[in-house]
CHARMM internal coordinates of N, CA and C (Angstrom, degrees):
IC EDIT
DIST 1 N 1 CA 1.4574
DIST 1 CA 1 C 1.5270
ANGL 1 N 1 CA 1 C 111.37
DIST 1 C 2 N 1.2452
ANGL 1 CA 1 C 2 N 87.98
DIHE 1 N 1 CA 1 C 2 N -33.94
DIST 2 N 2 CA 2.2495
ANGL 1 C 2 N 2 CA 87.36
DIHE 1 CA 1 C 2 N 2 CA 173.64
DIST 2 CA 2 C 1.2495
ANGL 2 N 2 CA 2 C 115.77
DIHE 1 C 2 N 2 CA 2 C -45.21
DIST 2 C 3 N 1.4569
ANGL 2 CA 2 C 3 N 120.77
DIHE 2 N 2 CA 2 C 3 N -31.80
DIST 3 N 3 CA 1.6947
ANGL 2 C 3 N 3 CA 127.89
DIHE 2 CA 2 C 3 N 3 CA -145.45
DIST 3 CA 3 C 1.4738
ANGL 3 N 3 CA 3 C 80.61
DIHE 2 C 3 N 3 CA 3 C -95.00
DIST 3 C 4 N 1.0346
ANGL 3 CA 3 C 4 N 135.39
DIHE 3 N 3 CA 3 C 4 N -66.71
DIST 4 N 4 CA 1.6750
ANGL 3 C 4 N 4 CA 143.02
DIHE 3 CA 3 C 4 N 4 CA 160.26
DIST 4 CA 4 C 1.1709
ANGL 4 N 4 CA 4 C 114.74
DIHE 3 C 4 N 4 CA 4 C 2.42
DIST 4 C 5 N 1.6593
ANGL 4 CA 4 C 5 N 120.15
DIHE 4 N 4 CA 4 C 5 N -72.47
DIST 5 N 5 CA 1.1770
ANGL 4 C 5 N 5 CA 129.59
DIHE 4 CA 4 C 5 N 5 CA -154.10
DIST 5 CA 5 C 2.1194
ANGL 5 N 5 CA 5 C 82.59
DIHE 4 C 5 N 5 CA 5 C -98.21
DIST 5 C 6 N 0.8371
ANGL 5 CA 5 C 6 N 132.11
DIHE 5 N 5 CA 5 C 6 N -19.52
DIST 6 N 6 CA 1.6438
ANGL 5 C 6 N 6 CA 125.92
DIHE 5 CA 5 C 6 N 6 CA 167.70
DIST 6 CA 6 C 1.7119
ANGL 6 N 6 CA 6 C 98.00
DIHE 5 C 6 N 6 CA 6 C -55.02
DIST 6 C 7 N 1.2515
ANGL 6 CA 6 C 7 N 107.38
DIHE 6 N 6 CA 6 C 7 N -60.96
DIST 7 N 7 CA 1.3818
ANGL 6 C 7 N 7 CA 104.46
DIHE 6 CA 6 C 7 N 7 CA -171.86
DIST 7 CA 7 C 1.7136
ANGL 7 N 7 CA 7 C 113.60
DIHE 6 C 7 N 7 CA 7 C -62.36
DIST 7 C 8 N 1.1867
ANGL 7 CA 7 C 8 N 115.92
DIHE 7 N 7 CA 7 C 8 N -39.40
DIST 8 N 8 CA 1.0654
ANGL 7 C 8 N 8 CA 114.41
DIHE 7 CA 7 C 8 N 8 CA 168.09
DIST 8 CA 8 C 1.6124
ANGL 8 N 8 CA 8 C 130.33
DIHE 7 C 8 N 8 CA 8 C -41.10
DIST 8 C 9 N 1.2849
ANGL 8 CA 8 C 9 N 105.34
DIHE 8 N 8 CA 8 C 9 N -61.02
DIST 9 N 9 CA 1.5080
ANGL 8 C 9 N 9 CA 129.03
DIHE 8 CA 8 C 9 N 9 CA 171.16
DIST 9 CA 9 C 1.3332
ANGL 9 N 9 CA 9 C 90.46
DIHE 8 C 9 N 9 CA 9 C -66.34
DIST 9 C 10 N 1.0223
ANGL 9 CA 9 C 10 N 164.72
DIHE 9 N 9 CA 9 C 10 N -58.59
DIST 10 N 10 CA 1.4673
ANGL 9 C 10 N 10 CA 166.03
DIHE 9 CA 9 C 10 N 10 CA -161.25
DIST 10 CA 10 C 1.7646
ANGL 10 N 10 CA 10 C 96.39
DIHE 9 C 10 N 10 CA 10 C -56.39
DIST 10 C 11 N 1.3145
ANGL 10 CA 10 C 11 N 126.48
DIHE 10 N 10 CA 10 C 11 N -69.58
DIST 11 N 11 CA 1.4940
ANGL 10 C 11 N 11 CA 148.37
DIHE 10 CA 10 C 11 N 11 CA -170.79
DIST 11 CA 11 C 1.7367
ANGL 11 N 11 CA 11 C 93.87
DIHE 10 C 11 N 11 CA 11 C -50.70
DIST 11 C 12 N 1.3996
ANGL 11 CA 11 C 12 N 98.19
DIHE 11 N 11 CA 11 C 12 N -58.13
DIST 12 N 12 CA 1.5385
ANGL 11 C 12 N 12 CA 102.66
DIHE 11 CA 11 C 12 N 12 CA -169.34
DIST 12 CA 12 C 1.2397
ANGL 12 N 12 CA 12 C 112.85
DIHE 11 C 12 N 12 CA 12 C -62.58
DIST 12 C 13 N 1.1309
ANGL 12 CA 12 C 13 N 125.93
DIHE 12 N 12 CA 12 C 13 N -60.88
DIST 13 N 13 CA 2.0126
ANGL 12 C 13 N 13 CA 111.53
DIHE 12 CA 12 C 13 N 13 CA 155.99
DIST 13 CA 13 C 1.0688
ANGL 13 N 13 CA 13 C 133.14
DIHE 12 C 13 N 13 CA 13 C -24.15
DIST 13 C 14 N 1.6482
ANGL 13 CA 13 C 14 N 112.80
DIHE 13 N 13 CA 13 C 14 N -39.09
DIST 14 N 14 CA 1.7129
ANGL 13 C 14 N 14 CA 88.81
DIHE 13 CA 13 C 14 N 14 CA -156.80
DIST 14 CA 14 C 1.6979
ANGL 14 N 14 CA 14 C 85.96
DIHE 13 C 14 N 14 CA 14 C -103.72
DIST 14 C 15 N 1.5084
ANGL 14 CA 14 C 15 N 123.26
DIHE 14 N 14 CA 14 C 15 N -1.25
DIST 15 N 15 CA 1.6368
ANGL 14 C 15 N 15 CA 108.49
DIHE 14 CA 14 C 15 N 15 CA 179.05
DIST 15 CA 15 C 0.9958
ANGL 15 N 15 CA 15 C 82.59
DIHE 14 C 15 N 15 CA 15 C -78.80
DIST 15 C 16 N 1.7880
ANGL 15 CA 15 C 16 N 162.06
DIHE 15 N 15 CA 15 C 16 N -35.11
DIST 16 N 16 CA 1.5251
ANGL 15 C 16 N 16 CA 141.05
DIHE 15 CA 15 C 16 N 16 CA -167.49
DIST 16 CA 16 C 1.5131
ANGL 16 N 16 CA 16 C 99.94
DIHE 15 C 16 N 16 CA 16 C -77.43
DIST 16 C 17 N 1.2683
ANGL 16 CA 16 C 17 N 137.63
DIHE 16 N 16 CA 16 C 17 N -30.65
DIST 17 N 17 CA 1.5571
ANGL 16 C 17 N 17 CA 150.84
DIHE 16 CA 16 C 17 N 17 CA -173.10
DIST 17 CA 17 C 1.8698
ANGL 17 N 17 CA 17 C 85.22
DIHE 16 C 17 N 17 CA 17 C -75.49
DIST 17 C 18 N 0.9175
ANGL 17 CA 17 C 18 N 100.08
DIHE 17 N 17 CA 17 C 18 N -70.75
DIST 18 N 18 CA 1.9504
ANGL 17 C 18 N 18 CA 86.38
DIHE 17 CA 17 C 18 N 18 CA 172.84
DIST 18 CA 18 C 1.1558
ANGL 18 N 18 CA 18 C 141.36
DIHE 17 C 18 N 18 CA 18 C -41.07
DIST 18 C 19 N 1.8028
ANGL 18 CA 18 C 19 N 122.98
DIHE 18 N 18 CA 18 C 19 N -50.64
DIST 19 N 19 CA 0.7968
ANGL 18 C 19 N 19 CA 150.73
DIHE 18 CA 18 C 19 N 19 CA 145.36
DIST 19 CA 19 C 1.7311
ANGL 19 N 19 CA 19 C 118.76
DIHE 18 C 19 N 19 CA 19 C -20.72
DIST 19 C 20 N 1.3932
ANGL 19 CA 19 C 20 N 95.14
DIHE 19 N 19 CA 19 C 20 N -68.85
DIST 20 N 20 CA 1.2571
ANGL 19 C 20 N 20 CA 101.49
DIHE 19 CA 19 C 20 N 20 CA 171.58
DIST 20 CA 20 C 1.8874
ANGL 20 N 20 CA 20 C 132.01
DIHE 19 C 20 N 20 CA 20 C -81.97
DIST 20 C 21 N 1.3246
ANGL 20 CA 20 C 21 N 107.11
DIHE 20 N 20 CA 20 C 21 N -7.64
DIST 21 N 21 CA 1.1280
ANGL 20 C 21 N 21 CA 106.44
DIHE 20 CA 20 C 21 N 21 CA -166.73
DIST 21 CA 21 C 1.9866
ANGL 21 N 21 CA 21 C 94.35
DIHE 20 C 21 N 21 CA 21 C -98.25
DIST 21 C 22 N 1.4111
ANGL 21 CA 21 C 22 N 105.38
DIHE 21 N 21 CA 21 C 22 N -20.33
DIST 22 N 22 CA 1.1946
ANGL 21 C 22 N 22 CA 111.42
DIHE 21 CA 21 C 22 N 22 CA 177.61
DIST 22 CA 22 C 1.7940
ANGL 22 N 22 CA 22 C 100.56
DIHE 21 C 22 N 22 CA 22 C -74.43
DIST 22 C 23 N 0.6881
ANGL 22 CA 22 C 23 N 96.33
DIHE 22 N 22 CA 22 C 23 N -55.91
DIST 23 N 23 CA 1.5500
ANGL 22 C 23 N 23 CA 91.23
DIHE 22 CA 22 C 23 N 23 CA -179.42
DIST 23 CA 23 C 1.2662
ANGL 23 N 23 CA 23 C 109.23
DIHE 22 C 23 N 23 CA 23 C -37.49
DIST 23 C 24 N 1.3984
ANGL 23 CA 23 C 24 N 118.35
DIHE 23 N 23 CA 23 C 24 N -73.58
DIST 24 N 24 CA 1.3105
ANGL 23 C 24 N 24 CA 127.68
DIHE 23 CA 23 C 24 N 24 CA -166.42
DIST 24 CA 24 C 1.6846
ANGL 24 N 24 CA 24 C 112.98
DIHE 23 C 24 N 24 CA 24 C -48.32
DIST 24 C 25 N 1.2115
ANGL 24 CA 24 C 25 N 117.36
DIHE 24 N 24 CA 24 C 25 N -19.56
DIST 25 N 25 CA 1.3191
ANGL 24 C 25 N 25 CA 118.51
DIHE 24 CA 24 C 25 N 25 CA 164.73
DIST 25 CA 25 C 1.4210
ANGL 25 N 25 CA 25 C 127.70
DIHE 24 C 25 N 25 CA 25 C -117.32
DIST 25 C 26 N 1.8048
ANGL 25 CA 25 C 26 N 89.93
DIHE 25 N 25 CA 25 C 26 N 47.92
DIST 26 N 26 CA 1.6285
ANGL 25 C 26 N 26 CA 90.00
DIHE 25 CA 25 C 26 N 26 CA 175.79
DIST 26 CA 26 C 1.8827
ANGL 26 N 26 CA 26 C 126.83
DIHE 25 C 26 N 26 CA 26 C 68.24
DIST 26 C 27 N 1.4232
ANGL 26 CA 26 C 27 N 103.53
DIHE 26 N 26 CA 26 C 27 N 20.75
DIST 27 N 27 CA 1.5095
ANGL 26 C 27 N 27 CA 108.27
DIHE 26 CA 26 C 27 N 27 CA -166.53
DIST 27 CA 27 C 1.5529
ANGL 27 N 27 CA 27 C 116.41
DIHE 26 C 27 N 27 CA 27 C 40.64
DIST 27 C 28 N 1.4693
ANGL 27 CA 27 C 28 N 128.64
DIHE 27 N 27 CA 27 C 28 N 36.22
DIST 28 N 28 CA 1.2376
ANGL 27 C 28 N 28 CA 136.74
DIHE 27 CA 27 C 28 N 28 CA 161.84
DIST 28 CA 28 C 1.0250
ANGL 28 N 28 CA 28 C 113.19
DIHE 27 C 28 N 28 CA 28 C -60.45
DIST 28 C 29 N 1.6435
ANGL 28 CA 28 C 29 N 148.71
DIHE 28 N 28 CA 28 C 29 N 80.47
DIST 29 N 29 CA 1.4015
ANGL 28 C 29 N 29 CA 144.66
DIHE 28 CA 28 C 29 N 29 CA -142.85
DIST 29 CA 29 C 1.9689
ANGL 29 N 29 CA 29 C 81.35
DIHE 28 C 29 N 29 CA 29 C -92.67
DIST 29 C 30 N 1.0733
ANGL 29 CA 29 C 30 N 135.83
DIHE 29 N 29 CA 29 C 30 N -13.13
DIST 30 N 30 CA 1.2119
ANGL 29 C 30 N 30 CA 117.73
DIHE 29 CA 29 C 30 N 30 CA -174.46
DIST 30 CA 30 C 1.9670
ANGL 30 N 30 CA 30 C 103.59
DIHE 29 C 30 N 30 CA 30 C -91.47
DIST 30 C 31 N 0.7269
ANGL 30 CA 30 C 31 N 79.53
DIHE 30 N 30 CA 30 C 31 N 12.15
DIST 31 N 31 CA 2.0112
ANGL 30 C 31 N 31 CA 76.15
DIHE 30 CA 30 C 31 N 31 CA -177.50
DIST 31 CA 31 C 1.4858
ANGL 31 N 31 CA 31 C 112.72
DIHE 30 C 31 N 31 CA 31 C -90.10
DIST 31 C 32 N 1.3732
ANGL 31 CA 31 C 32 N 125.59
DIHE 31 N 31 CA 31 C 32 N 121.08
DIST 32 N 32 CA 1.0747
ANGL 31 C 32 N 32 CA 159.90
DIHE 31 CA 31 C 32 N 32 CA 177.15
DIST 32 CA 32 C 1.6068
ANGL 32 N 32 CA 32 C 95.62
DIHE 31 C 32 N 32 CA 32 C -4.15
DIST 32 C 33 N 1.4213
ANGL 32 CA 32 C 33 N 107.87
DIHE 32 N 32 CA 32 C 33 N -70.86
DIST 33 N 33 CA 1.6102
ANGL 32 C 33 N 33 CA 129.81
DIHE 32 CA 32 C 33 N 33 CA 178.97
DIST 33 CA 33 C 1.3921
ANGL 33 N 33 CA 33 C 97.99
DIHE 32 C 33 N 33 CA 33 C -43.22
DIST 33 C 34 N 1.3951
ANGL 33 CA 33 C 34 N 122.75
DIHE 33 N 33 CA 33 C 34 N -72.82
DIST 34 N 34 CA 1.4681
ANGL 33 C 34 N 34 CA 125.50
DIHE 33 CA 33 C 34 N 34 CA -166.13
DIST 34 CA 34 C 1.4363
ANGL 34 N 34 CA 34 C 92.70
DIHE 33 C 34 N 34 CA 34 C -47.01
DIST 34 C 35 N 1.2367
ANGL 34 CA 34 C 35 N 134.16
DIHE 34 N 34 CA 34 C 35 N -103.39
DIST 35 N 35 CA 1.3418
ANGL 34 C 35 N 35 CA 132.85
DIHE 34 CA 34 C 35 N 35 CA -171.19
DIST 35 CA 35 C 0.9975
ANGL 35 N 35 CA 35 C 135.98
DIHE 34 C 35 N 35 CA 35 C -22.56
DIST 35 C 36 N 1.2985
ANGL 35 CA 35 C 36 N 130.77
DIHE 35 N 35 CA 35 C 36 N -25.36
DIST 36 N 36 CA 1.4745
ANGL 35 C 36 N 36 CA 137.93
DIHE 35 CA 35 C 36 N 36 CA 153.48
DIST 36 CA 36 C 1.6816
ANGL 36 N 36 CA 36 C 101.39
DIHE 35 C 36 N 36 CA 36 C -62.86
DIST 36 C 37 N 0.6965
ANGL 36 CA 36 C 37 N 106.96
DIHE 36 N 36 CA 36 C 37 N -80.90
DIST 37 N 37 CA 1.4381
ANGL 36 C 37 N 37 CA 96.95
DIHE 36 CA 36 C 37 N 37 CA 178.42
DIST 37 CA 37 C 1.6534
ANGL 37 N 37 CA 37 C 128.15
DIHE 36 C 37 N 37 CA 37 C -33.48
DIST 37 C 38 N 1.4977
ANGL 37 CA 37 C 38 N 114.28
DIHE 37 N 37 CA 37 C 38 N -44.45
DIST 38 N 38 CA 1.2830
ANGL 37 C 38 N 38 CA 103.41
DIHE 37 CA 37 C 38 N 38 CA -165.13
DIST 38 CA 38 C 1.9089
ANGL 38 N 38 CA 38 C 91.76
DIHE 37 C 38 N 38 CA 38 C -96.22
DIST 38 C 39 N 1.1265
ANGL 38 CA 38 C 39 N 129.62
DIHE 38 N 38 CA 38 C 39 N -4.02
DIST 39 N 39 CA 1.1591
ANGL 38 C 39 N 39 CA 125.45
DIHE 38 CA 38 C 39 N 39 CA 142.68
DIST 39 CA 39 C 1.6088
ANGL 39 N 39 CA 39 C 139.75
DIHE 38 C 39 N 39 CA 39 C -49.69
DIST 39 C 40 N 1.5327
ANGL 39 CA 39 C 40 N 102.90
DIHE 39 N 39 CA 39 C 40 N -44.93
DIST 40 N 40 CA 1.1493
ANGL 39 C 40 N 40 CA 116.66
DIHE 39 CA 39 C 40 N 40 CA 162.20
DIST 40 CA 40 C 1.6579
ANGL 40 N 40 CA 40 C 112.53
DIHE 39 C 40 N 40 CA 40 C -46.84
DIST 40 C 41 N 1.0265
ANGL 40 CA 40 C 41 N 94.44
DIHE 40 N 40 CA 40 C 41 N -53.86
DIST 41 N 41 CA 2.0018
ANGL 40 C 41 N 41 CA 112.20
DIHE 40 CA 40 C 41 N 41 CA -165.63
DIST 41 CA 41 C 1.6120
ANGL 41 N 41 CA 41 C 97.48
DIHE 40 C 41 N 41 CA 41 C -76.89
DIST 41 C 42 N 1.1209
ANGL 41 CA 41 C 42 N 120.33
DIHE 41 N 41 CA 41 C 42 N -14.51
DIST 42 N 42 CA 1.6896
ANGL 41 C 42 N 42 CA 119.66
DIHE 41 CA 41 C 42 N 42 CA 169.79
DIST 42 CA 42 C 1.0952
ANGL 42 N 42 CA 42 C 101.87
DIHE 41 C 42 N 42 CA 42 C -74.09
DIST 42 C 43 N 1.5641
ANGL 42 CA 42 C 43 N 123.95
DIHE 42 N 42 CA 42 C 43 N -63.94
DIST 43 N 43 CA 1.2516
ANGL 42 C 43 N 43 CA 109.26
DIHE 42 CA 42 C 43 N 43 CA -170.43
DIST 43 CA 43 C 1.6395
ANGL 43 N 43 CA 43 C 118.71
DIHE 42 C 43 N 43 CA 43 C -72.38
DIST 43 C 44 N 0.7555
ANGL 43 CA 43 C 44 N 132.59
DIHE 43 N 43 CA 43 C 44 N 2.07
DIST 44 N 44 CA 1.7744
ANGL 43 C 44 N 44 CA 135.44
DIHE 43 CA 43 C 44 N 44 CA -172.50
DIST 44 CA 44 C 1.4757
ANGL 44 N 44 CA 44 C 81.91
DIHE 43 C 44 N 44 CA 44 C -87.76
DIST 44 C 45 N 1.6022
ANGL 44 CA 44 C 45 N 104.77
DIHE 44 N 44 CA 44 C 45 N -62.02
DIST 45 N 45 CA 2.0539
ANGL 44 C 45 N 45 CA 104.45
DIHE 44 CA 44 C 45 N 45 CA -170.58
DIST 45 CA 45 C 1.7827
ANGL 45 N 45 CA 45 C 122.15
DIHE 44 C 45 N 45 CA 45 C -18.45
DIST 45 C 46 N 2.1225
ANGL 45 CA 45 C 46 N 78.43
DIHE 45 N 45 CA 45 C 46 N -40.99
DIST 46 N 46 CA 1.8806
ANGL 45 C 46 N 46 CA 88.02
DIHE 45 CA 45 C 46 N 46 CA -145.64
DIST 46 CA 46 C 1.6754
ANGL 46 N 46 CA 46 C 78.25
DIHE 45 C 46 N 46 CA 46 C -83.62
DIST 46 C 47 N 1.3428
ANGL 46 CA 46 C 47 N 119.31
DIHE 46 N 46 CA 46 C 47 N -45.20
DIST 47 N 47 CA 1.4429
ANGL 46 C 47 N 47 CA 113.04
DIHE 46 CA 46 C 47 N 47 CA -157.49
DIST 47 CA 47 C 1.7253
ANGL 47 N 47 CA 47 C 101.88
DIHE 46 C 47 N 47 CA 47 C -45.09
DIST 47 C 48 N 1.0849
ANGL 47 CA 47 C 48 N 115.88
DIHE 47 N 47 CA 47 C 48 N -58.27
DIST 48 N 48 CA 1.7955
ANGL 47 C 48 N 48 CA 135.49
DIHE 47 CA 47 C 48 N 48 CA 167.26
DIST 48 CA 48 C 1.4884
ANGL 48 N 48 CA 48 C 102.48
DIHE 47 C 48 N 48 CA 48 C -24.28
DIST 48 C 49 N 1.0698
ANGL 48 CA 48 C 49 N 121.15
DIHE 48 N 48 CA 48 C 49 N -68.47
DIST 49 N 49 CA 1.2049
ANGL 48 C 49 N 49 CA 111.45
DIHE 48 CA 48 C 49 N 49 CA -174.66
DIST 49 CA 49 C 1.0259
ANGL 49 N 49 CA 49 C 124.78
DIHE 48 C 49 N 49 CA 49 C -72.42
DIST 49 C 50 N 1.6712
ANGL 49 CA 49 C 50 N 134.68
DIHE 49 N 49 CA 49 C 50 N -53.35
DIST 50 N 50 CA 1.3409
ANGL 49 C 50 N 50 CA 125.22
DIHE 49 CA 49 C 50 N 50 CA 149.46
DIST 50 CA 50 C 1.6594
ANGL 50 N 50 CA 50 C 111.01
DIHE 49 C 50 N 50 CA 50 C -32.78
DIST 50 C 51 N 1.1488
ANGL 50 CA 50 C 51 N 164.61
DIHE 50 N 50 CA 50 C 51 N -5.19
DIST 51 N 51 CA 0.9775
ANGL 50 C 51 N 51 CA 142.14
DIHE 50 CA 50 C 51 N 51 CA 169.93
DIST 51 CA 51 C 1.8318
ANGL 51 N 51 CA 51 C 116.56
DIHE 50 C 51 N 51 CA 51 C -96.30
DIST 51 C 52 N 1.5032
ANGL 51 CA 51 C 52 N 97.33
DIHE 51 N 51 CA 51 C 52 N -24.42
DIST 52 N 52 CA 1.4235
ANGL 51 C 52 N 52 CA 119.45
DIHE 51 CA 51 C 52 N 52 CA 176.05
DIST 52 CA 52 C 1.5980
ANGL 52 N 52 CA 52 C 102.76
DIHE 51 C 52 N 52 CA 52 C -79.46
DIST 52 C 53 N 1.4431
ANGL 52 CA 52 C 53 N 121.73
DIHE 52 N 52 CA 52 C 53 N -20.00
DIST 53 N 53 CA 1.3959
ANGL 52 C 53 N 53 CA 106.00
DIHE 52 CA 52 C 53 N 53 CA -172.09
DIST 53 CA 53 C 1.4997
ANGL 53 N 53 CA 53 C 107.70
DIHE 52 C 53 N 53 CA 53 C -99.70
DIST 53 C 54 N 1.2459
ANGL 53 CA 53 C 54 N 110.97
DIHE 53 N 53 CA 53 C 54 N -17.80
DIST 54 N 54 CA 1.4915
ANGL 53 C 54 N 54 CA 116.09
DIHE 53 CA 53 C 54 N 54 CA 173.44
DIST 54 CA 54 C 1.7835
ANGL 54 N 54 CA 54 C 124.00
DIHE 53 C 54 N 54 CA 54 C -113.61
END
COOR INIT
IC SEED 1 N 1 CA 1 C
IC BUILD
């Protein structure tokens, strides 16, 4: 359950790291910054779920 709530706290950062980094550039979801970031948080998503589905 630790690894769980890691990912959790993990997810919950980087949607505020999104949040905010989108802002800061005008919600330009195509800007370099934004996408790294909400990439990052894609893959944590998928990792999460593959671990929840198996």
């Amino acid at each position: 359950m630790a690894a769980q709530s890691k990912f959790d706290n993990e997810i919950d950062r980087l949607k505020k790291k999104l949040e905010s980094v989108a802002a800061k550039h005008k919600y330009n979801f195509r800007h370099p910054q934004v996408l790294a970031v909400s990439q990052k948080l894609d893959g944590l998503i998928v990792q999460q779920m593959k671990n929840n589905a198996g």
